[in-house]
N, C-alpha and C positions, 0 to 999 in steps of 0.2 A: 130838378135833377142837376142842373148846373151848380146848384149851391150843396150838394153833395158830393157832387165831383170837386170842388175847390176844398173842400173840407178836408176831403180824400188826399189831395195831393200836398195839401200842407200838412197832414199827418204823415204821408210817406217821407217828405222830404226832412221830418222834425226826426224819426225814425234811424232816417238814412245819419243825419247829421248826429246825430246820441251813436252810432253805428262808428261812423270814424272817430268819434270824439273817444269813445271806449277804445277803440286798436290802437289811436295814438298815449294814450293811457299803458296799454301792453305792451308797448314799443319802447318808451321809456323805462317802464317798470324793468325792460329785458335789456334795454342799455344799461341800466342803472349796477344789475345784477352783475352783469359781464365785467365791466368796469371793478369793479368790488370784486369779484373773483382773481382778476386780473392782478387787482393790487393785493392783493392775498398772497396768490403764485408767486409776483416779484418779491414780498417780504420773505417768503419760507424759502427762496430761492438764493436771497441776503443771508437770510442764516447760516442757510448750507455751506455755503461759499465762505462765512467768518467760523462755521467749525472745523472745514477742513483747510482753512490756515492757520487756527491753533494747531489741529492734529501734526501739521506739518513744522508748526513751530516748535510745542512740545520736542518731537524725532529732533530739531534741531539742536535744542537746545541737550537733549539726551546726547547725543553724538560730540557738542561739542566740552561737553561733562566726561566723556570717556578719552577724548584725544587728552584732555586737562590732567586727567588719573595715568594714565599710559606718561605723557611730558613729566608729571611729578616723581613717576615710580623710575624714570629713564635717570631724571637728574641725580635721586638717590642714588640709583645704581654706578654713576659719576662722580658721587662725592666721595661714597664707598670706594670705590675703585682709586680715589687719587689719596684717599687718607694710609689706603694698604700699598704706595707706592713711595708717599712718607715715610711711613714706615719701614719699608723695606730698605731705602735712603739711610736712614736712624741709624738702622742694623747694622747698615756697612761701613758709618763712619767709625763704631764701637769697633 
């Protein structure tokens, strides 16, 4: 009986030990995962972040294409303006 019970208890403890050997097995498996999810979330979280500073840069660069058309149509309207003041000079020296 005694050499049944020794049998017994080296089995339970070979059991118990395959027992935590497997959870610390699912424990890393579930570190491993998180981690890896983790660095997923940060990259699509990089992306986000570098397309709404193009988006942002895009509008900037739109906005400063329209002050650039607005200055260019301001100056003409300056050149215009001083060429018909020439002119009007011309006139009254004749």
């Amino acid at each position: 009986m005694s050499t049944l019970s020794t049998f017994s208890e080296k089995d339970q403890h070979y059991y118990q030990y395959q027992a935590r050997q497997e959870y610390l097995r699912e424990q890393r498996t579930i570190q491993s995962e998180l981690e890896l999810a983790n660095k997923r979330e940060e990259a699509a979280n990089k992306r986000e972040e570098a397309a709404i500073k193009r988006e942002a840069l895009a509008l900037y660069e739109k906005k400063v294409a329209e002050q650039e058309k607005t200055v260019a149509e301001q100056e003409k309207n300056l050149a215009l303006a001083e060429i018909e003041r020439l002119k009007t000079l011309l006139a009254q020296k004749d």
